[in-house]
C-alpha positions in Angstrom: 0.0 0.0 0.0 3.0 2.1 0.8 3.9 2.1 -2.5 0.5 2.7 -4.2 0.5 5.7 -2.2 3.5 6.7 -3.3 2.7 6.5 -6.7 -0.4 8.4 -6.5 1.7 11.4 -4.9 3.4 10.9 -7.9 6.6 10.0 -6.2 8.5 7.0 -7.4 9.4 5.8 -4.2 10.2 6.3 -0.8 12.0 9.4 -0.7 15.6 10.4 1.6 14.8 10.1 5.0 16.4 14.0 5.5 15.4 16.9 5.6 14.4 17.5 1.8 13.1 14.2 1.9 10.6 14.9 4.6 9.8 18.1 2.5 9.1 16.3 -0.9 7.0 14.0 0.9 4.7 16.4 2.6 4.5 18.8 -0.2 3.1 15.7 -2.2 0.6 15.2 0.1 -0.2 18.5 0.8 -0.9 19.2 -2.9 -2.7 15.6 -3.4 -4.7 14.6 -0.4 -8.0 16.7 0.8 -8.6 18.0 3.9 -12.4 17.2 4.1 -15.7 16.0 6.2 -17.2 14.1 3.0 -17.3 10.5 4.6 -17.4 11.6 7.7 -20.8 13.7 7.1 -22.0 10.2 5.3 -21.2 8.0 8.4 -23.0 10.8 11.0 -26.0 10.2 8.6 -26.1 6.6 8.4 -27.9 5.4 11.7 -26.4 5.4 15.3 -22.9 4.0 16.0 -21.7 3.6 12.5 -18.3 3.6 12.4 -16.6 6.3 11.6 -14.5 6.2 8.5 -10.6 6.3 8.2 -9.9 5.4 11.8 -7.0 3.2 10.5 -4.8 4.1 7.7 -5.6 1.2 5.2 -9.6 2.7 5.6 -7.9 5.8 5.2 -5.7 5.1 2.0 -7.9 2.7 0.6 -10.7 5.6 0.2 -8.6 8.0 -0.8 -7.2 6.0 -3.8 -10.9 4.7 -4.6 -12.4 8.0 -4.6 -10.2 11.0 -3.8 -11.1 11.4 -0.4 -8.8 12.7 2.7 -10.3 13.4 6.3 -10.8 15.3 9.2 -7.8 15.4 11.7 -8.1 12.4 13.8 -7.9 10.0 10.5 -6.1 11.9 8.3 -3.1 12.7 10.6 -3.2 9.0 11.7 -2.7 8.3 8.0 0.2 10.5 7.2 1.7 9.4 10.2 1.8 6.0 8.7 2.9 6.9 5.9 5.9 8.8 6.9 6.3 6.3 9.7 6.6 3.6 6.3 8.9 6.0 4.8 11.9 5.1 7.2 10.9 8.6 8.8 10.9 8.7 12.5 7.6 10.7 13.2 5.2 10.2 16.1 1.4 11.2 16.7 0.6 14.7 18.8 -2.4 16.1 19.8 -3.1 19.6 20.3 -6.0 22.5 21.1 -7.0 24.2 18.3 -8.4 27.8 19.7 -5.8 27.4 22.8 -8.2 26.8 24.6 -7.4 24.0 27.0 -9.2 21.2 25.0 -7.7 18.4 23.2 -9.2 19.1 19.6 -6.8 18.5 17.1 -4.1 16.0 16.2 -0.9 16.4 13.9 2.4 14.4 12.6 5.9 15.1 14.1 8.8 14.1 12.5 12.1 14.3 13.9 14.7 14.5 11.4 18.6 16.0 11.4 18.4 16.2 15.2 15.1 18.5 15.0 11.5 18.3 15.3 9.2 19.2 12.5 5.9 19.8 12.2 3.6 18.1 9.4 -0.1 18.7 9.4 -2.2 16.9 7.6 -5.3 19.7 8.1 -3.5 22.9 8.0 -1.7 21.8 4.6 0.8 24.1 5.2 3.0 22.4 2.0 6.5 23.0 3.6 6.8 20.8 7.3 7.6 23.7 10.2 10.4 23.6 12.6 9.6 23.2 16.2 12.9 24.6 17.5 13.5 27.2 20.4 13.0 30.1 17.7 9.7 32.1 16.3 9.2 30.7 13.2 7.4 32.6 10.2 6.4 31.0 7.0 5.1 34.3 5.3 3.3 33.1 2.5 0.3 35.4 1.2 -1.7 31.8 0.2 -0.6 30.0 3.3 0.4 31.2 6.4 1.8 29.5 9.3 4.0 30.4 12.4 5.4 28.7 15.1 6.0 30.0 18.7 8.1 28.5 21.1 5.8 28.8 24.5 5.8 27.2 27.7 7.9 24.4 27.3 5.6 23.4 23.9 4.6 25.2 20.7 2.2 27.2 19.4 1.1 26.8 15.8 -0.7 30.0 14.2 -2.8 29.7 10.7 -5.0 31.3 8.9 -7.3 30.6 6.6 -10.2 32.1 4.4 -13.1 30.9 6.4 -11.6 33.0 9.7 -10.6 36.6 10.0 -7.8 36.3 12.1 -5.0 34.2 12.6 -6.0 31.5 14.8 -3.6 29.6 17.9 -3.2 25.8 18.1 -1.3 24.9 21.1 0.3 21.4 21.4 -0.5 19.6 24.7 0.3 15.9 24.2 3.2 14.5 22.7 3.5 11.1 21.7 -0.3 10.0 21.5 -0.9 6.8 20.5 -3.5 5.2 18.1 -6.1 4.9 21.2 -5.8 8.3 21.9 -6.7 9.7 18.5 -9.6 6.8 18.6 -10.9 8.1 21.5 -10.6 12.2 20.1 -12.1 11.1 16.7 -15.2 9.3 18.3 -15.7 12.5 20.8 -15.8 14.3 17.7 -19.2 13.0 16.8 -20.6 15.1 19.7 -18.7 18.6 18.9 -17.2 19.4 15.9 -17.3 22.0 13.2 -16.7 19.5 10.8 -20.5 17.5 11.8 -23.3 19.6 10.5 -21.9 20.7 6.6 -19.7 20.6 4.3 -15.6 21.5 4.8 -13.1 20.8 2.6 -9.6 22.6 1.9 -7.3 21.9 -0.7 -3.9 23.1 -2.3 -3.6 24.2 -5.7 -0.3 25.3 -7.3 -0.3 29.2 -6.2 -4.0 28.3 -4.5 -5.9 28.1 -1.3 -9.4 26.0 -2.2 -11.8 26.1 0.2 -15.4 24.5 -0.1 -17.4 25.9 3.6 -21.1 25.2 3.4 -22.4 26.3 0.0 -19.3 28.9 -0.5 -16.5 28.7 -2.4 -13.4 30.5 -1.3 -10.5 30.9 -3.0 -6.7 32.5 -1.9 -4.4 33.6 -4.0 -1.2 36.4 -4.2 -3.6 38.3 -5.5 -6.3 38.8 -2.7 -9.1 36.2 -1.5 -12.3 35.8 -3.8 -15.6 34.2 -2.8 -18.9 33.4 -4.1 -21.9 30.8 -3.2 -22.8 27.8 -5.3 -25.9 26.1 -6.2 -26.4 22.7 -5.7 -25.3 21.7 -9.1 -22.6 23.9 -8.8 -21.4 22.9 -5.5 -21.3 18.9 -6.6 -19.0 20.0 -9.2 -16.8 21.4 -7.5 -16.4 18.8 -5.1 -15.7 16.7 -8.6 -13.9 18.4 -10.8 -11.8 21.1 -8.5 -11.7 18.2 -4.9 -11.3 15.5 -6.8 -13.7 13.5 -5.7 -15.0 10.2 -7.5 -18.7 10.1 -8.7 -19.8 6.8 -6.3 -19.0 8.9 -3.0 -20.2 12.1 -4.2 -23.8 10.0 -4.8 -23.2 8.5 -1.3 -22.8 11.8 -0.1 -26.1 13.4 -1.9 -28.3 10.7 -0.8 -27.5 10.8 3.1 -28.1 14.3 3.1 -24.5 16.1 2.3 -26.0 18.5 0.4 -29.0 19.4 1.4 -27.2 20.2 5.1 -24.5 22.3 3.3 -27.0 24.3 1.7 -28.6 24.8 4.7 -27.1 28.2 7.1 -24.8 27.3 10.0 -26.6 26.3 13.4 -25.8 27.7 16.7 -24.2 30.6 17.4 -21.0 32.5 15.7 -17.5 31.4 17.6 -16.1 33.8 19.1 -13.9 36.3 18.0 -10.0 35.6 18.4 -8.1 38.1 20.3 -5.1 36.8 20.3 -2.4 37.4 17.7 0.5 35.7 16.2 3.9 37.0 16.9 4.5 38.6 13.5 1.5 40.9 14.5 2.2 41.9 17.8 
């Protein structure tokens, strides 16, 4: 499977277990594998207790190759973990709070390599891996932004993306988790998540951010943001033919519901505002 994976990333094997190794590996995925809540949204849908999809990384891979579909955090960093982990990388599962809030919410890939730690996440997509070292760190790129900040004997990672107005904190809190742990966070997730109620998907395009939130369509580029709402019609094709995603799932998806709950307005009320800011504003 390693190697079907591989070739999908277009990569014709395992790459250097360095540094620039590490990096051609997650920009491959970071270009080629969705963020999204597709099956997830399917499984919710499907009756009481159905399993939630890509909670091992052969469910995970196996989809993905089938039908173009990645995951929300808990699978889809327990994939690329695996991955990188079959690689020859030494890596290790984390777990963070994303809001910096004090709960356990998100989960993310470390990969020590050269003596260093670095930072691959498989939601965030930020296309080059980030070093977790005893420095600020600022990747200031006008599609996608990322910092790290050294705080507290752990790190801070900062992103932002088109569906927020302001940089927004991910602090991580546990370091190694294992496979139980993230088991345990994905299957909380069925009770709170953002990613539970419609659609959200993020993907890479050379020199563009994709987003698909609900029924809008945002797009980042050098040039500025742009953003517009779809129709249904609209909105299945661009999980399609701009996602990726096969025409089986996508059918899945329709009939449970997917699209008629994207259409629909968000429920409950706003999140709040972010006060905090990232070092590079303060």
């Amino acid at each position: 499977m390693r190697d079907r994976v591989l070739a999908r990333l277009g990569l014709r094997a395992a790459p250097p277990r360095d540094l620039d190794g590490l990096r051609a590996l997650y920009r491959a995925w970071c270009y080629a594998v969705p963020f999204d809540n597709v099956r997830k949204m399917i499984a919710l849908r499907s009756g009481d207790g159905c399993p939630l999809p890509g909670r091992f990384a052969a469910d995970f891979f196996e989809a993905w190759l089938a039908h173009g579909a990645g995951g929300t955090c808990w699978p889809s960093s327990n994939a690329l973990f695996a991955l990188v982990r079959a690689c020859g990388f030494e890596a290790r599962r984390v777990a963070g709070s994303m809001g910096d809030n004090g709960t356990v919410n998100h989960a993310s890939v470390k990969a020590r390599v050269e003596g260093g730690d670095w930072l691959v996440d498989s939601s965030l997509l930020t296309i080059e891996p980030l070093p977790l070292g005893p420095r600020v760190f600022v990747r200031d790129d006008p599609v996608v932004p990322a910092e790290i900040e050294p705080l507290d004997g752990t790190h801070v990672l900062w992103s932002h993306t088109p569906s927020y107005e302001s940089y927004l904190p991910c602090r991580l809190l546990v370091d190694p988790a294992d496979h139980a742990f993230y088991l345990d966070g994905y299957e909380r997730s069925r009770e709170r998540s953002p990613f539970n109620q419609r659609l959200y998907v993020r993907r890479n395009r050379p020199g563009e951010l994709l987003m698909l939130v609900g029924r809008t369509r945002l797009s980042r580029t050098a040039r500025g943001l742009a953003s517009r709402d779809l129709t249904r019609d609209e909105l299945v094709a661009a999980l399609r033919d701009e996602i990726g995603l096969g025409a089986a799932l996508l059918d899945d998806w329709v009939r449970h519901g997917g699209l008629d709950a994207s259409l629909e307005p968000p429920a409950g009320p706003k999140p709040e505002p972010v006060t905090k800011r990232p070092p590079s504003r303060r």
